[in-house]
C-alpha positions in Angstrom: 105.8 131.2 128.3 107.8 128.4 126.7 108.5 128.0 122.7 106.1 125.9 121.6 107.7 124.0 118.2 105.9 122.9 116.0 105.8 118.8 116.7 106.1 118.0 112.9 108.1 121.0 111.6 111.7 120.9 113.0 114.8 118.7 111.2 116.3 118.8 114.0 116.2 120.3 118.4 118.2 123.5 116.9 117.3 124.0 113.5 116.6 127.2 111.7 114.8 125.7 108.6 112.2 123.3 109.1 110.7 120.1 107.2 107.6 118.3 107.8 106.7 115.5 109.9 109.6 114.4 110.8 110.2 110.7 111.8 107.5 109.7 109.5 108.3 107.7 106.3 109.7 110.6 103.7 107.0 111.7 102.1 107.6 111.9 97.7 110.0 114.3 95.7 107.4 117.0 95.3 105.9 117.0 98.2 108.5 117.5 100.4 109.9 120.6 98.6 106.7 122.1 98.7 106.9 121.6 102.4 110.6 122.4 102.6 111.2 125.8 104.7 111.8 128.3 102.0 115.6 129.2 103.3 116.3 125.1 102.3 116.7 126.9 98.8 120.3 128.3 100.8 121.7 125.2 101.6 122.8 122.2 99.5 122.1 119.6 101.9 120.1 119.4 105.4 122.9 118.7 107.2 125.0 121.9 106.1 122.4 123.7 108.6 123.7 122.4 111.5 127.5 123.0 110.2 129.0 125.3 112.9 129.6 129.0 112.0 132.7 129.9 111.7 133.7 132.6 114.7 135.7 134.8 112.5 132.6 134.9 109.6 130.3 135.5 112.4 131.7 137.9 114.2 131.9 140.1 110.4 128.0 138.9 110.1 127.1 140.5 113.3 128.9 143.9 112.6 127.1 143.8 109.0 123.6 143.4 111.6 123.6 147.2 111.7 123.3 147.2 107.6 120.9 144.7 108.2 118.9 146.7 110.5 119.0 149.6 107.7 117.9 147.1 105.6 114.5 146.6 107.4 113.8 148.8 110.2 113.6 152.1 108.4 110.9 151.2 106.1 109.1 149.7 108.8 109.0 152.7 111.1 108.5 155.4 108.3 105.0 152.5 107.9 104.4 152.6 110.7 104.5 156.4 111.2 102.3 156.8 108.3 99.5 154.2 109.2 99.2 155.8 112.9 98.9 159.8 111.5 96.7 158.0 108.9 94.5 156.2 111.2 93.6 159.3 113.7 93.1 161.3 110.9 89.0 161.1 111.2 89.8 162.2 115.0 91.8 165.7 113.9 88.8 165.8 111.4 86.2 165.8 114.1 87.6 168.9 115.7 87.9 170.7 112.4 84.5 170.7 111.3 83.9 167.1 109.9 80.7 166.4 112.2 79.0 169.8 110.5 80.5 169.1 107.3 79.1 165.6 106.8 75.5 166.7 109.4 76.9 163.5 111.4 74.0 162.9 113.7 73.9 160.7 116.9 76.0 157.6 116.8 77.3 158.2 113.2 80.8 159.3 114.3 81.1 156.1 116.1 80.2 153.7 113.4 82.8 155.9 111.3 85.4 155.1 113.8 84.3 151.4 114.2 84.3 151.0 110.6 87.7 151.1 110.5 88.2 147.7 112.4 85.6 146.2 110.8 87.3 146.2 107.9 90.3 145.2 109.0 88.1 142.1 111.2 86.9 141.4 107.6 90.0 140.7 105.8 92.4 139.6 108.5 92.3 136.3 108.0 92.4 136.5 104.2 95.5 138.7 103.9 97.4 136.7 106.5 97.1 133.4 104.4 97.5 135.9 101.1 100.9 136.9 103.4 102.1 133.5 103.0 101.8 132.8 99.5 103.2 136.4 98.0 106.1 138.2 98.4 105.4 139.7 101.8 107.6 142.8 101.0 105.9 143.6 97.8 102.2 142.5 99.3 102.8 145.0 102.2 104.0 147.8 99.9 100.6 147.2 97.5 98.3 147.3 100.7 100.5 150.6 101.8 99.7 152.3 98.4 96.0 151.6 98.3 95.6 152.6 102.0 97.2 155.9 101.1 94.9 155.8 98.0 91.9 155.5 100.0 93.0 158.1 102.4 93.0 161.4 99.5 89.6 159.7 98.5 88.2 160.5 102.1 89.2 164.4 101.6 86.7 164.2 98.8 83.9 162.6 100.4 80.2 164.0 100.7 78.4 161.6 102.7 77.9 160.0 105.8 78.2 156.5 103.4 81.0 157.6 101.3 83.0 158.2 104.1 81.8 154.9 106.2 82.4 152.9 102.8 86.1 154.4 102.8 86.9 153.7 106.4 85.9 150.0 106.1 88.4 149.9 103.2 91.2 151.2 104.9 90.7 149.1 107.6 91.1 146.3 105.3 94.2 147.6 103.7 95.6 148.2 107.0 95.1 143.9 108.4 98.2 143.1 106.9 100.2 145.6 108.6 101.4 144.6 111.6 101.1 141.0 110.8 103.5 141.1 108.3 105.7 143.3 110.0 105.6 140.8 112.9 106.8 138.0 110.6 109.4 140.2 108.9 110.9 140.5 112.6 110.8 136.8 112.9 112.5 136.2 109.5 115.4 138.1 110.0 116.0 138.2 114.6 116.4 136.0 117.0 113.9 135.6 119.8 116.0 138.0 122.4 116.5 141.0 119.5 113.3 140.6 119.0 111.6 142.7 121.7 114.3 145.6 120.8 113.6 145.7 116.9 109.7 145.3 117.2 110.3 148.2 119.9 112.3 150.4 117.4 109.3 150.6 114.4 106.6 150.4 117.0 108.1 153.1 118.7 107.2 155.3 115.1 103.5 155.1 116.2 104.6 158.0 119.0 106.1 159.7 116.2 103.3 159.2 114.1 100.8 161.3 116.8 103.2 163.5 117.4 103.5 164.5 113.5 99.7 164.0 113.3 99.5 166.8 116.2 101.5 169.4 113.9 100.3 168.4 110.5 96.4 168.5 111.8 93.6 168.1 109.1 94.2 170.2 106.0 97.1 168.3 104.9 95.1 164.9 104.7 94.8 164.5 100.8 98.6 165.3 100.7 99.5 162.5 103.5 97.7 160.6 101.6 100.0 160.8 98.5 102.9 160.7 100.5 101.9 157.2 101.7 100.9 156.0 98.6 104.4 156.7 97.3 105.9 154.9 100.6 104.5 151.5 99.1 106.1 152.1 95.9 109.5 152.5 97.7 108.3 149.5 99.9 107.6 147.2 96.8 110.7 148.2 95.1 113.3 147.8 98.2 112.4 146.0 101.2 113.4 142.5 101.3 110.8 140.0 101.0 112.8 137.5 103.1 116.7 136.8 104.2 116.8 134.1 101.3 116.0 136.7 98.5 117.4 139.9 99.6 119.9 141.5 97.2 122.2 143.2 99.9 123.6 139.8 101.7 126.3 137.3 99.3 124.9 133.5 99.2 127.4 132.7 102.1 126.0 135.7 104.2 122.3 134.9 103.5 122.8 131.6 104.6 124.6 132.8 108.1 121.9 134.8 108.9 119.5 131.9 108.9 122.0 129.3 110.7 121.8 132.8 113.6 118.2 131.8 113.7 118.7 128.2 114.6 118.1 129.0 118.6 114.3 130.7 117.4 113.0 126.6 116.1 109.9 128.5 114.3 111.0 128.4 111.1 111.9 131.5 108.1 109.3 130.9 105.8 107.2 128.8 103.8 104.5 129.3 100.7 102.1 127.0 101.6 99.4 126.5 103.6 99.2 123.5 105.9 96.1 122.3 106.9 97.6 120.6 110.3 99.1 123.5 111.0 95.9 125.3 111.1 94.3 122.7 113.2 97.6 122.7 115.6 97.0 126.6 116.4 93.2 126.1 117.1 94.2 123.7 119.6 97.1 125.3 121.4 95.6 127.4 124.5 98.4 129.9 123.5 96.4 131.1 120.6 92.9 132.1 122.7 95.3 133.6 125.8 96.9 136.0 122.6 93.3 136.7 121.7 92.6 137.8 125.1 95.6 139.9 125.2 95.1 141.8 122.1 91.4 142.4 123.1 92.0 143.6 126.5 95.1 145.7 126.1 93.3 147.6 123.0 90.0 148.4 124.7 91.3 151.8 125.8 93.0 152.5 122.2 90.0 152.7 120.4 88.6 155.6 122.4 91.9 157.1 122.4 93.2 157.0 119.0 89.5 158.2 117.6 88.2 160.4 120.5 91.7 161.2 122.1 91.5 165.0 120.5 88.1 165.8 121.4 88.9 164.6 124.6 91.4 167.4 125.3 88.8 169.2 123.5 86.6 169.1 125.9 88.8 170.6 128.7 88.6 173.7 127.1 91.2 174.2 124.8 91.0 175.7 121.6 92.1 173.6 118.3 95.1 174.7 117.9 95.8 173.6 121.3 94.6 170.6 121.0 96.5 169.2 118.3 99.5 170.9 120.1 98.8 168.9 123.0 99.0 165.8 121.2 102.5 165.9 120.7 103.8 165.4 124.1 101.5 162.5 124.4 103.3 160.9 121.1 106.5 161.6 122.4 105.8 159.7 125.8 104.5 157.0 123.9 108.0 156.7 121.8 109.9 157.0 125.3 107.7 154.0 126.9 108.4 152.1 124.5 112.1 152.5 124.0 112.3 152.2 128.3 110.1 149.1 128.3 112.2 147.2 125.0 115.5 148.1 126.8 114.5 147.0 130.2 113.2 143.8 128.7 116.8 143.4 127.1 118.3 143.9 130.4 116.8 141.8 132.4 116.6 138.7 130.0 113.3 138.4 128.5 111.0 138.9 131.6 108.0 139.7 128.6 105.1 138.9 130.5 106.7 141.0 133.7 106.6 143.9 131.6 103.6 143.7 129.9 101.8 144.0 133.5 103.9 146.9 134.5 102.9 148.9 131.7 99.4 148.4 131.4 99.6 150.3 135.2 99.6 153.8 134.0 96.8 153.1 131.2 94.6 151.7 134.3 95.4 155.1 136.5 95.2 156.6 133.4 91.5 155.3 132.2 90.1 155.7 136.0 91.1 159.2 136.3 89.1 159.9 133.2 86.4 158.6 134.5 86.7 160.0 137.8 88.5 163.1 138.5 85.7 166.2 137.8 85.8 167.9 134.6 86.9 171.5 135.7 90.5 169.9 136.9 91.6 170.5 133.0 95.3 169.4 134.7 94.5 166.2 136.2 91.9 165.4 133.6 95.1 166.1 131.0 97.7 164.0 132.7 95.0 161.0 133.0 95.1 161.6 129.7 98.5 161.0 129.1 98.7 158.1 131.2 97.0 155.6 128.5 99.7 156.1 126.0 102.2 153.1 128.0 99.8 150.8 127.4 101.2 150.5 123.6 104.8 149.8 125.0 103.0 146.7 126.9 101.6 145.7 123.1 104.7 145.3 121.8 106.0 142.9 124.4 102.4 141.2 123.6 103.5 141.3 119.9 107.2 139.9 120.6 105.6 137.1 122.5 103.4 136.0 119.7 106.5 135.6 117.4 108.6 134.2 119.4 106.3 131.6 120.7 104.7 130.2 117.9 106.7 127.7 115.0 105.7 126.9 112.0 104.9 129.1 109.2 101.2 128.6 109.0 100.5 128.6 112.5 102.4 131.6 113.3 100.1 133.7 110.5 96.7 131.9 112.3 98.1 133.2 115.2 99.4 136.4 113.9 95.3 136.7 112.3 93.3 136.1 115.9 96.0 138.2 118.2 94.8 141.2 115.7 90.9 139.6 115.7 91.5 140.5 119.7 93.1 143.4 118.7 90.5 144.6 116.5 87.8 143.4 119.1 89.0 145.7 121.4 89.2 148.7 119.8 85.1 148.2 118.6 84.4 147.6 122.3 85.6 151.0 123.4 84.0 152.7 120.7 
């Protein structure tokens, strides 16, 4: 799939920063510094982005990547961890009693589970464009700490409502998760460390299941708290962008967006551009993103709320259950890392991959379907064959940023992928 740059937002065929409509009459003062990328603030004049980077400053740039990658990656992933134990915890609940607890009758432990995207459908597009006004660092660390808040209120629920009425809230705090992260990627990697980095804190969701398996239900109120306090330390420390971060010098910061120049989508901007909107809803690539995100997440939704009564149901007592859901975590995280570092390999073959890995979560889906219920071992190893399909989502997500340019086109986009995404999970359920 080829880079599609945005026709009125490049300065120039290899730029990192962008201006508008280009080749048009300039437009006045204001105007064009409101549409001015935001990492124009690093340079003096337009043409100092092109200037070539000297080999020797590069070369120290590109060893200081690693701090860079501490810099970023670590919050993301601990996030990440956090949202996934988070998110299944309504699924550990269900074996522990919650169904009695709350007298859940019929279809009410679905519309609990499907609650959950509805709120995140509900505010996606909102907190996409609210991602490109604020500080995304600080935004995303606010929508952390309220997600954990609403999380300990769950553990005090007493009703079927309360609960439903929490779980749509979540959901909304949790639209701007991997959205932002997505553009955080795109702000600070070029397109072909893309794949690997968006591999690296994706790869914290099999961590996060893993965890989830050993931590089970009684801890919820505490994991709760624990995320909370993980948005503080997100507000206070993670970088809202290359132009603003404290660890880099001037000279460095502006290095790391001249690195860019080969991505043409742009680092940032703060405001929302109308024919930008308009562009996305008229590039195909934005309805074939939809479709991906739907289709690869119909499976996720059964699995990430029904996966442990699933196992479950092949007999096994709880304690086994949540066991068993650690090797499934941990095959997850190696998918992943396997599928980001063959993609590195073999130069970007994205879409390749994305088919290879949805495989095993086809296999995976029929044998639970199929194969009778007294072969517990075949039933179990069906089972496990539906977690590669989130390996396959992060090449989908890599895709997405780096195929789309311009700032407000890439969160439109960013908002319907996860509208598919979100879709998808509802289906299942």
């Amino acid at each position: 799939m080829a880079v599609n740059v945005s026709k009125s937002d490049e300065i120039g065929p290899t730029s990192a920063v962008h201006h508008e409509r280009v080749g048009n009459p300039p437009p006045p003062k204001g105007v064009a510094e409101r549409n001015a990328d935001v990492a124009m603030a690093l340079f003096d004049t337009p043409e100092q982005v092109h200037e070539p980077i000297d080999p020797t400053e590069e070369q120290k740039l590109v060893r200081k990547g690693l701090k860079i990658d501490f810099m970023i990656l670590p919050y993301l992933a601990v996030c990440y961890a956090f949202f996934y134990i988070d998110k299944t915890t309504l699924s550990y609940a269900a074996i522990f009693g919650i169904r009695e607890d709350l007298n859940l009758q019929g279809p009410d432990y679905s519309w609990l589970s499907s609650a959950f995207y509805f709120g995140f459908l509900s505010w996606a597009f909102p907190t996409n464009f609210l991602m490109q006004r604020l500080p995304i660092g600080k935004y995303l660390g606010a929508n952390i700490f309220f997600w954990g808040f609403f999380l300990m209120l769950q553990a005090a629920t007493k009703s079927f409502g309360q609960l439903l009425a929490l779980r749509f809230l979540a959901g909304a705090a949790e639209a701007c998760s991997d959205p932002s992260f997505m553009l955080i990627t795109s702000m600070w990697y070029t397109r072909k460390q893309q794949p690997v980095r968006i591999g690296l804190w994706y790869t914290a969701n099999g961590f996060g299941i893993a965890l989830g398996g050993l931590l089970g239900y009684g801890i919820g109120s505490i994991r709760g708290a624990l995320c909370s306090t993980w948005g503080v330390v997100m507000c206070i420390f993670l970088p809202d962008s290359p132009v603003t971060a404290k660890g880099l010098s001037r000279a460095e910061k502006r290095m790391a967006v001249q690195r860019l120049r080969e991505n043409q989508t742009g680092i940032e901007n703060k405001h929302l551009k109308a024919y930008q909107v308009k562009e996305a809803f008229l590039d195909i690539k934005l309805y074939l993103f939809f479709i991906l995100g739907l289709v690869s997440n119909v499976p996720n939704g059964g699995i990430s709320n029904f996966g442990t009564l699933i196992i479950q149901g092949f007999g096994f007592s709880q304690l086994g259950t949540t066991l068993l859901q650690i090797p499934y975590g941990v095959l997850i995280a190696i998918s992943i890392l396997t599928c980001v570092y063959l993609n590195d390999r073999f130069i970007n073959r994205r879409c390749m991959f994305i088919l290879i890995f949805l495989i095993p979560n086809i296999a995976g889906a029929f044998g639970l379907h199929y194969i009778s219920t007294d072969q517990k071992a075949g039933r179990l190893i069906a089972y496990y064959l539906t977690g590669p399909y989130n390996a396959a989502f992060v090449m989908i997500l890599s895709l997405q940023t780096a195929n789309t340019a311009g700032h407000t086109k890439k969160v439109v986009t960013n908002a319907v992928l996860f509208l598919g995404y979100c879709t998808g999970n509802v289906c299942q359920i």
